[in-house]
N, C-alpha and C positions, 0 to 999 in steps of 0.2 A: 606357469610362472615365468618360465626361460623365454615365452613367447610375448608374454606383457611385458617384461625388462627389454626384452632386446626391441619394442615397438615404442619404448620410452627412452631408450639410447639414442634411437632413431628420429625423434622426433625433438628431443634437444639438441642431437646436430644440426638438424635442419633451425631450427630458432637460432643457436649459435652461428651458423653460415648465412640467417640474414641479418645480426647483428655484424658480422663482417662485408656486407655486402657481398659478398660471393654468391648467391646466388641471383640474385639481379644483374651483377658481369653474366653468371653461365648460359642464363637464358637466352640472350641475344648471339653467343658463343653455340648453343647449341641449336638456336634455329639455324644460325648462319654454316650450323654442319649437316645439317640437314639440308639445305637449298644445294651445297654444295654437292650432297652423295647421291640428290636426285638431279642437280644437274648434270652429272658425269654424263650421264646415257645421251641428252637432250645436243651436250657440248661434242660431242662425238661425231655426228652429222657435219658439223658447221667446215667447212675447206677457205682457208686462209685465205689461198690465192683467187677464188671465185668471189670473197665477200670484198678483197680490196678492187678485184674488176670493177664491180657495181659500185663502187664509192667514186671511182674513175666517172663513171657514166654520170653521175649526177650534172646539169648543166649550172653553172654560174650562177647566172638569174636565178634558180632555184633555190641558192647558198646561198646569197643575200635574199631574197622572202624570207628564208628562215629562221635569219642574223636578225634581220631589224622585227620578227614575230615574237625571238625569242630576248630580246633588248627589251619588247615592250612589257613583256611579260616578266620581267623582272624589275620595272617603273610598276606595274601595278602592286608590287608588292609595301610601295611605300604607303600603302593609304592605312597600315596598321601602326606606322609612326604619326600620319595626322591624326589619327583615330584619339591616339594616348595623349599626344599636343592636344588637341582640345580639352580634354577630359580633366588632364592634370596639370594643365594650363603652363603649359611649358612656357617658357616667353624663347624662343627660337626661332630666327627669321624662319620662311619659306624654302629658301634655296636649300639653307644649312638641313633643315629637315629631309630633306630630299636624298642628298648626299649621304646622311648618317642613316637612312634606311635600306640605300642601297647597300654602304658597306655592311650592316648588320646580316641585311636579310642575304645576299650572296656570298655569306661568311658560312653562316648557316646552314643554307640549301648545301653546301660542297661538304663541310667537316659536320654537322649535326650533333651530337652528343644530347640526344631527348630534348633540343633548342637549347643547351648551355654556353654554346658558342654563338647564338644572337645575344644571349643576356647579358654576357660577359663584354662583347663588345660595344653594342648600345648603351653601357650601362658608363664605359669609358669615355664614350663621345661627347654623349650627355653630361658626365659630369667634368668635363673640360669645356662646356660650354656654360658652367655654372648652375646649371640645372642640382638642386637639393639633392642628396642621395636618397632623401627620405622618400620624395616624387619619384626619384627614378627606380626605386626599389618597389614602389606601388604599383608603378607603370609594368613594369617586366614580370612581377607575381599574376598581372593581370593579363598580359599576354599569353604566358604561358600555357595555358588552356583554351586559347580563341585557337589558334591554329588547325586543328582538327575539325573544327566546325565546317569548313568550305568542302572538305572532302567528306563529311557527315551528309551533306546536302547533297555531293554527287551520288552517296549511297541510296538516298532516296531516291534520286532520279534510275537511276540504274533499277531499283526495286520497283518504282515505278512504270517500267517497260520504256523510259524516255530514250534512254541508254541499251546498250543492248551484247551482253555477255552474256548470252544464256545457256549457248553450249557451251562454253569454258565454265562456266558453274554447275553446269549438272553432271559434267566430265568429274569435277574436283566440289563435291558436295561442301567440303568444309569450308571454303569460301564463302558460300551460302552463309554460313555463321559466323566470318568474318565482318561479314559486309553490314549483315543485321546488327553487329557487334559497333560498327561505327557510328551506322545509322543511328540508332536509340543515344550517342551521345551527345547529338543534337539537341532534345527534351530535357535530358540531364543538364549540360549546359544553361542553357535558358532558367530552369529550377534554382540553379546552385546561387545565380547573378539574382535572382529575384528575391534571394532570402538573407535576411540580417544577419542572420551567424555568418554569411559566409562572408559577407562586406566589412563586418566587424573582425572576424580574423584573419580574413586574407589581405583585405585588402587596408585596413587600418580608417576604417570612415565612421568610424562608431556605429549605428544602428541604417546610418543611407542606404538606400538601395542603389546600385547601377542603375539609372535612369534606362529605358525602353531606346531611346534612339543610340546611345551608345552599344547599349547590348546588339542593336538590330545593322548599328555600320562596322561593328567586330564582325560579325557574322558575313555581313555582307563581301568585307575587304578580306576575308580567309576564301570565301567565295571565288573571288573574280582571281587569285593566289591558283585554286586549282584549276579554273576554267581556261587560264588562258596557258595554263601550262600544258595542260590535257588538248589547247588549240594548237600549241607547238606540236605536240606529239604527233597528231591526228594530220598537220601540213610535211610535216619531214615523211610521214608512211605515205602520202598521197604519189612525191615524187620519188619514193623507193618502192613502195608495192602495186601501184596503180590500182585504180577499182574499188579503194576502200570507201567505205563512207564512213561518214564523222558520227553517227552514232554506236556505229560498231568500233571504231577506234577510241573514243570517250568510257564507250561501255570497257572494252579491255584495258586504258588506263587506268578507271577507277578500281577497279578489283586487283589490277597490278598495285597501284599505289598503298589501297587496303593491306598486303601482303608486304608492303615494302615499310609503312608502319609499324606493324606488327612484327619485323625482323628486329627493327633498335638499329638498322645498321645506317650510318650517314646518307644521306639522297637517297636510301631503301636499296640501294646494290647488292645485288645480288638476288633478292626474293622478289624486286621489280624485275629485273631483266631475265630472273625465270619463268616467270608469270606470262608477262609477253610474250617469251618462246613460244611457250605453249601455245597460247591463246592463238597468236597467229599460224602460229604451223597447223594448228586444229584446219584452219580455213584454209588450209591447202597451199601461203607459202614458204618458200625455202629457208632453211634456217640462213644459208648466208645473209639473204637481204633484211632477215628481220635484226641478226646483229648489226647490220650497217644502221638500219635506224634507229637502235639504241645506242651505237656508240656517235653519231651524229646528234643525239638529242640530248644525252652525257656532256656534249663539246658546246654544242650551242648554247642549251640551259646552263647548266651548270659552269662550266669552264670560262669560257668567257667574260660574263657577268661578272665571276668571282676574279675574274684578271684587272677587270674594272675597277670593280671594289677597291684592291689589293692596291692599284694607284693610287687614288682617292683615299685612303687610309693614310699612304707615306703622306702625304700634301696636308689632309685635316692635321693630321700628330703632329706633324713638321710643324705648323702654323700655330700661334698663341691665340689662346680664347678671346674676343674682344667680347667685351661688357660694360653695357652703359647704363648710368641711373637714369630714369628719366622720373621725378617727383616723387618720391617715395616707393618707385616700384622699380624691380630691375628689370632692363629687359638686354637680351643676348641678341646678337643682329650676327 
């Protein structure tokens, strides 16, 4: 009896602590002390002064390849704001959409919060450019779920043998079920877009489906979202570790990346750049230099971009919405 009471105490705190959300904070709190107590040992190795040598060494020309790799790679991220502009017929010039994808999605990429900080800002821009709250609240519930998709397809490829992490997965078997864990949300995905419950209450269309081409340029622009970031990673290791090739360094960002999902934590910090450690120290190099291209790929991807943004932000808010009728329809230029 002491034993069935105390397993029904137990199990009302637990209900009670996800009605407080407290255990959705703890979980990302408690992987992120977990990457932390396993990377003690890993951080141990790394010598300050030998990883800022090697950042020394890197040549110029080198820094700008990987400026304007990692600029471009963060321009493809806006083809999930034309994606929704078409869909939900934004009327928003060309340019302005451009502009409002960057500051979203390199708002994002840096602060994350499970994408609540794209939604939040997108959702600002947008409705300073008169765009309906009611579209833009259609648009962002619709995004919310495409993002995962482009790294779903890297899992496959990586499962596939295109990629290639295979002794960093067989070293760290549970990856293994990470990875399959992304993979299958691909199919899911796809399922959920093609069935009327989900159109009707996610997205407010009564019984429409997401049409096939929209579903397949979501997919597509979460895609070319991880490919060209996993192209930065794989060019910054080329001029820091020499010798690598681009499927061994795709194979170890995806399964980095999977792990850095799975932490909750912003741009995945800390269970990315453990991941990596590993991965690459497995193949034999030094921890200083594999921190130099992490903290190189942290400054280019992320930093940057979001310094960008961050202008582009003051200047948009700065500037009043202009809005024209033109015949009974509005349109935003």
């Amino acid at each position: 009896m002491r034993e069935t009471l105390g397993r029904l105490r137990f199990v009302q705190f637990l209900a009670a602590a996800y009605r407080i959300k407290a255990i959705r904070i703890l979980i990302p709190v408690a992987i992120f002390g977990f990457v932390f107590w396993v990377g003690q040992h890993e951080l141990r190795h790394i010598r300050l002064s030998v990883m800022f040598a090697e950042l020394r060494r890197i040549p110029p020309r080198a820094l700008v390849e990987i400026l304007l790799l990692a600029l471009f790679a963060a321009a493809v991220m806006s083809a999930y704001d034309f994606v929704i502009r078409r869909q939900f017929k934004f009327q928003v010039g060309i340019a302005r959409t451009f502009r409002y994808a960057w500051i979203s999605n390199t708002f994002n990429n840096l602060l994350g919060f499970a994408g609540l900080t794209g939604a939040g800002v997108r959702a600002l821009l947008y409705k300073k450019s008169g765009v309906p709250m009611a579209a833009i609240t259609a648009a962002v519930v619709f995004l919310s779920p495409v993002v995962l998709n482009g790294l779903a397809v890297m899992a496959w490829l990586e499962i596939a043998g295109l990629f290639q992490a295979h002794a960093l997965i067989q070293e760290h078997r549970w990856m293994a079920v990470a990875v399959w864990g992304i993979a299958l949300y691909l199919p899911l995905f796809v399922a959920l877009q093609r069935t009327t419950l989900f159109a009707k209450w996610f997205h407010k269309q009564g019984k429409e489906r997401f049409p096939w081409r929209t579903i397949l340029e979501s997919i597509g622009a979460s895609f070319a979202e991880w490919l060209f970031a996993g192209l930065t990673f794989w060019l910054i290791a080329t001029h820091v570790l020499h010798g690598v090739s681009l499927r061994e360094m795709l194979g170890i960002y995806t399964v980095a990346a999977v792990g850095g999902i799975l932490s909750m934590a912003p741009g995945g910090i800390g269970a990315f750049d453990l991941t990596v450690l590993i991965g690459l120290e497995n193949m034999g190099f030094p921890a200083e230099r594999v921190m130099v291209v992490l903290v190189l790929f942290r400054f280019f991807y992320y930093i940057i971009p979001w310094f960008i943004g961050l202008i582009l932000s003051v200047i948009e808010l700065g500037l009043p919405g202009k809005k024209t009728i033109v015949k009974g329809e509005q349109a935003v230029r």
